[in-house]
C-alpha positions as CSV (number, residue, x, y, z in Angstrom):
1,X,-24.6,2.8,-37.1
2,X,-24.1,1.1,-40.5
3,X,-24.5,-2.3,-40.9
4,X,-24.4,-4.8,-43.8
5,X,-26.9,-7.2,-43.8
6,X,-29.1,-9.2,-46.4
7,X,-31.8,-9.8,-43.7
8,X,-34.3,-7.5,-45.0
9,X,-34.8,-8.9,-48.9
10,X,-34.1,-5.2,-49.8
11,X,-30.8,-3.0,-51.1
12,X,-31.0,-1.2,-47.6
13,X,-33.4,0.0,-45.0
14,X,-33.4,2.0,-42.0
15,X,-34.2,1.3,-38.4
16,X,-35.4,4.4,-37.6
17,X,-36.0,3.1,-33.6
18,X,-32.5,2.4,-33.2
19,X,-30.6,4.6,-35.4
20,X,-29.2,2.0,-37.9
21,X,-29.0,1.8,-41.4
22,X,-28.4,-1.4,-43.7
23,X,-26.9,-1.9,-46.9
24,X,-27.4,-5.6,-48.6
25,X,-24.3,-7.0,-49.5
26,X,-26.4,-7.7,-52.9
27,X,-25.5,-4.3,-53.9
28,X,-24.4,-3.8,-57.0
29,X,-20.7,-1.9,-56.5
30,X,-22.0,1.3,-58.2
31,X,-25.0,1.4,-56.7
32,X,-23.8,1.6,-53.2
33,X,-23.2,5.6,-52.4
34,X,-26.8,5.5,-53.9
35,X,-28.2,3.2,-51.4
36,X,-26.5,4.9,-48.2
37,X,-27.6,8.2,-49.4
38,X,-31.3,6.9,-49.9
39,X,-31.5,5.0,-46.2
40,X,-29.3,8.0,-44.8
41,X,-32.1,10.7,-46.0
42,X,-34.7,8.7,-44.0
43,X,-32.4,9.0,-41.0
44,X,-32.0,12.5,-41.1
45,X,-35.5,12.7,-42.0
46,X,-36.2,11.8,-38.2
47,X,-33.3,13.9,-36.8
48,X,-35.5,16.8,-38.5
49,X,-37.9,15.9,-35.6
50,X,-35.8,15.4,-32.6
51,X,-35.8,11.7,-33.1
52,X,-39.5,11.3,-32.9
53,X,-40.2,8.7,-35.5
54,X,-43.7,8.9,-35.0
55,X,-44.4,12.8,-35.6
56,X,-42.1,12.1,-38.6
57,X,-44.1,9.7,-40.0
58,X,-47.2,10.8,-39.3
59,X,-45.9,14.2,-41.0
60,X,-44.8,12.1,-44.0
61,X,-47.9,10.8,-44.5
62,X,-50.4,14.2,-44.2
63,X,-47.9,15.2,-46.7
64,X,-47.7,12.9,-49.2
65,X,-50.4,11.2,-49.3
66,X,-53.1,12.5,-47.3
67,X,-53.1,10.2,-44.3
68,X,-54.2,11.5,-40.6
69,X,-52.7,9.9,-38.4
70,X,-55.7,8.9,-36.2
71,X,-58.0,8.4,-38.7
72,X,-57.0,5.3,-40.9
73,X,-54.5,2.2,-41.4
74,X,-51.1,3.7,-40.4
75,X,-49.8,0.8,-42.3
76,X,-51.9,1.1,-45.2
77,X,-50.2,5.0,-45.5
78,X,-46.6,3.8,-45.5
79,X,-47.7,1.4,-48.4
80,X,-48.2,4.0,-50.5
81,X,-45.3,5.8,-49.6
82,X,-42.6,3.4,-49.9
83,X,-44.2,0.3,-51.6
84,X,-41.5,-2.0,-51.4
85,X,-41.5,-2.0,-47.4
86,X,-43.2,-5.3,-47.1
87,X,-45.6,-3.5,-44.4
């Protein structure tokens, strides 16, 4: 589901959880295909692993930036991946 929404503070995010994506009504006009193509990717990132959010994550992390799920801040790892996520 798509939903437009400036809730978030950011152009778009995804709610991996309950398969929604936002778009900020901030959004400059030609920016927008680029915004629902970013927060779609991380959707079908998931959909890569049956809809487990988790084992995508945690394979996101070991990936990029060396985090074990397990064996640190979870939160601290998705920091470094996305930076602007506020976690």
């Amino acid at each position: 589901m798509w939903l437009v929404s400036d809730r978030y503070g950011h152009w778009g995010t995804a709610d991996w959880y309950h398969a929604t994506l936002y778009v900020s009504p901030s959004v400059p006009t030609d920016r927008v295909y680029d915004v629902a193509v970013h927060e779609w990717s991380h959707e079908l990132s998931v959909l890569d692993y049956g809809g487990d959010v988790d084992a995508a994550v945690a394979e996101l992390l070991e990936r990029e930036v060396g985090v074990q799920v397990g064996e640190g801040d979870l939160d601290a790892g998705r920091r470094r991946v996305e930076p602007g996520s506020g976690l």
